[in-house]
N, C-alpha and C positions, 0 to 999 in steps of 0.2 A: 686600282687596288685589286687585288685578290687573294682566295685564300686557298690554302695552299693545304689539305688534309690527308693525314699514310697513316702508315704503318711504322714498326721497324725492322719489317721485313717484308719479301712479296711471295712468299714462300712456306707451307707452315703443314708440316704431317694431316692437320686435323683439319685442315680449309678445304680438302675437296668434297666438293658436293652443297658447301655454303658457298662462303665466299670466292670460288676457284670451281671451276668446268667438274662435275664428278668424275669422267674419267681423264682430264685432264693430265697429260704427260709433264715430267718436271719444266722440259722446256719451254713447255708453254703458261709458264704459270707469273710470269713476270708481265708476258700479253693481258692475262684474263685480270690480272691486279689491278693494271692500268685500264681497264675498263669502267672501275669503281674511282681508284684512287688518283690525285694526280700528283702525286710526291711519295718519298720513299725514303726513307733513315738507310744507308747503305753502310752496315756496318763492319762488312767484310772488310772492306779495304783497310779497316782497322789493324787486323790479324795477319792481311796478306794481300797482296799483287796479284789482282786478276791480269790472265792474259790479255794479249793486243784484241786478238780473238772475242774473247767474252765480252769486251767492251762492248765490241760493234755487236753483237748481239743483243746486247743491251741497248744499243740505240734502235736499231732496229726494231724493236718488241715494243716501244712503245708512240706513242704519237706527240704529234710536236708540242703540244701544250706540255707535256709532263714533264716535273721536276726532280731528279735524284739530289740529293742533299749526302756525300759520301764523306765520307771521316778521314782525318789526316790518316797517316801509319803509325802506329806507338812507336817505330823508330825515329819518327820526328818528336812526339810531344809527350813521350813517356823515356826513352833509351837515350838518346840526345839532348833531351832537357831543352830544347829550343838552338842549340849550338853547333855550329857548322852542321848545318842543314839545307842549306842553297842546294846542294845539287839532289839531296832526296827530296826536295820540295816540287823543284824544276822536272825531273822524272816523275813525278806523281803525276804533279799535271798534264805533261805531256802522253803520259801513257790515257787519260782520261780523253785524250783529243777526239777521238769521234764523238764526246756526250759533250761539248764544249754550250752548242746550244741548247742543251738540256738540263745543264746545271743549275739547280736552284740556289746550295749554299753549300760550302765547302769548311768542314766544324774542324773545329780543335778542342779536343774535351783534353784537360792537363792533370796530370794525378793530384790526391789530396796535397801529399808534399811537396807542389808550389807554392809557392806563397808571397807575401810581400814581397821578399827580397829579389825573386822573377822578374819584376816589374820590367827595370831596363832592359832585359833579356825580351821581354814580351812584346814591349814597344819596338825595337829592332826589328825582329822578326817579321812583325807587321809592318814594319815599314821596307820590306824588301820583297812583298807579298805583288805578285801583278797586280792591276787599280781593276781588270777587267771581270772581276767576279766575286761573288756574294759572302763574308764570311760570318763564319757564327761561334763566339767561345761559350765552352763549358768550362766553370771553374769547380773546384769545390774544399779549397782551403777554408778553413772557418773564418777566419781571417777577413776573407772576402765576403762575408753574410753577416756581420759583426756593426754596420752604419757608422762605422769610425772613418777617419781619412784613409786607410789604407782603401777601403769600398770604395770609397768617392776619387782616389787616384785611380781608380781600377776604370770605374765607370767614364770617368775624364776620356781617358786614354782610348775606349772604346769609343767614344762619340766622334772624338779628335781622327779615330783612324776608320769609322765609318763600318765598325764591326757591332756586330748584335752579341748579345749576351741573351744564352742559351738561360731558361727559365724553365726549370726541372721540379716539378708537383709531384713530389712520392708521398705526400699526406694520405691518399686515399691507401696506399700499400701499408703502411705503417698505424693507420687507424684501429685494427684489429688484430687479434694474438696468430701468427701463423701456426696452423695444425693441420695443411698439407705439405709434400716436401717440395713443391712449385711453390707457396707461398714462405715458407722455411729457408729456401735456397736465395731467392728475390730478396727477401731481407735481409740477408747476408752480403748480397753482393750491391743494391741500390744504397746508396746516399741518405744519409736522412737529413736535409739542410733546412733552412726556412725559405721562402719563397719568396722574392722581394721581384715586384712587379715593375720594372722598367723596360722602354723601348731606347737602346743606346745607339739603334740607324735605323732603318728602311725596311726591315724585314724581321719583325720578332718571333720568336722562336718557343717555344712551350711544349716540350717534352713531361706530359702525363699519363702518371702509372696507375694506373685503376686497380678495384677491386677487380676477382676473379667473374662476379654475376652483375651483370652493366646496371641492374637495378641499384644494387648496392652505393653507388657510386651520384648517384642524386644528391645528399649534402655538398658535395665537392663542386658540382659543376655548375650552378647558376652564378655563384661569384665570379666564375671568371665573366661571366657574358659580355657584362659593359665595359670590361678592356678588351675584350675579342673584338668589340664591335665598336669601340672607340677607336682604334688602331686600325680596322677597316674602312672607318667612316674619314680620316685623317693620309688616306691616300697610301697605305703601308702593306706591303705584303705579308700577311701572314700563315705564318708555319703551325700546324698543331700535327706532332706526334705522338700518336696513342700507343700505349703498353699495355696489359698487363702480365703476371707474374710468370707467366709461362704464353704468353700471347695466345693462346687458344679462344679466348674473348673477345680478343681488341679491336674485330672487325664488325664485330657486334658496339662493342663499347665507343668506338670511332660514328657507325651510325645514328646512337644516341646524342651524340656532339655535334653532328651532322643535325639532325633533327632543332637542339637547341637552337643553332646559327640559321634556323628557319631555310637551309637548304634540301633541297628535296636529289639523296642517292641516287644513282644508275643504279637497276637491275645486280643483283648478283648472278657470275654465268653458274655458279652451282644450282640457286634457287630456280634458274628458270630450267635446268635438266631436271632439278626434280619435278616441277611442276612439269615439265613435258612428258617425262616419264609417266607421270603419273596418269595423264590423260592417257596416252596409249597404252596402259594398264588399265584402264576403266571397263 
């Protein structure tokens, strides 16, 4: 078993000097993330094709345990609908070849308007998918949150083809009225679904949006524990990616989750230049 906690990003204006080296250079900040975290939500490849280049940068920068978890392309699961896709599937992955053993899970988040009628589209897909790596769906047609048979065809299908269903908690984002425009914008653009707690393979997945102040966010997170920890106690790899609304928190908010799962953090290389700074300042 093990557990597998990020960010959704390794990168963030406001992390140097916390969680990231204070004068750390951008390229180095993928190294000093991986120092903390061992998994990573890579959202880029959503919007766009990193180089061959950047790839191998990216293996390089981190160590062999750590996991990136990178997002199909919206030209696969947004612009194509699932539909002659083989060869931008097959480029994907292969542009990903240097991270191959670094790959944790490889998502397909699908827009609201998929929905039931997808299904044989969906099941295809995945059955043309390599057998040799981790997937994970995000759905969020209501449809699918609804405990009818369309749910439980859905959930079938995922078990049947060894795919995890991404389980996205925006309760904590949506608990209170937005009246900054990072909390404004966040709710505009995040999901408000219900939350239905299922492990549909080997690796579940729990993408949670916090409040802005990690404090805040105490009602929200002891419920999860005893699926966190039943799911690791049952030999399952588990994923938790932390948000919140503008991530300025989530490193902070990731460590209070950390702390619940009775794990004890690596060092932040920011906290420890201030703390050294601050000695040679004394």
């Amino acid at each position: 078993m093990s557990l597998y906690l990020g960010l959704p990003q390794w990168s963030h204006s406001a992390w140097p000097g916390q969680l990231l080296g204070v004068n750390a250079k951008p390229a180095d900040h993928l190294a000093h993330y991986a120092e903390v975290f061992n998994t990573v939500e890579g959202n880029t490849t959503f919007y766009a094709s990193p180089t061959p280049e950047t790839v191998q940068r990216w293996a390089d920068a981190v160590p062999a345990h750590f996991r990136f978890s990178f997002k199909f392309p919206q030209t696969i699961s947004h612009q194509s609908d699932l539909v002659s896709a083989d060869k931008q599937v097959t480029n994907f992955i292969r542009l990903l070849g240097p991270l191959h053993d670094k790959l944790g899970l490889l998502k397909l988040q699908l827009p609201a308007r998929f929905g039931p009628a997808g299904l044989p589209r969906l099941a295809a897909f995945f059955e043309r998918l390599p057998r040799e790596f981790t997937y994970a769906l995000e759905v969020r047609h209501p449809d699918f949150f609804a405990k009818g048979e369309v749910e439980r065809a859905l959930n079938r299908l995922l078990m049947e083809r060894g795919v995890n269903r991404i389980m996205l908690d925006s309760r904590p984002l949506f608990s209170v009225q937005a009246t900054t425009a990072a909390m404004i914008d966040a709710q505009g653009k995040k999901p408000r679904l219900p939350v239905h707690l299922l492990a549909t393979a080997n690796a579940p997945v729990v993408r949670l949006i916090g409040l802005p102040h990690p404090e805040d966010n105490h009602p929200f997170l002891p419920p999860w524990l005893p699926h966190w920890q039943q799911w690791l106690a049952e030999g399952k790899d588990l994923y938790l990616f932390i948000h919140s609304a503008d991530n300025v928190q989530a490193p902070e908010l990731a460590r209070q989750v950390s702390r619940l799962l009775g794990h004890q953090m690596a060092p932040w290389p920011g906290e420890n230049d201030r703390a050294h700074q601050g000695l040679l300042n004394f």
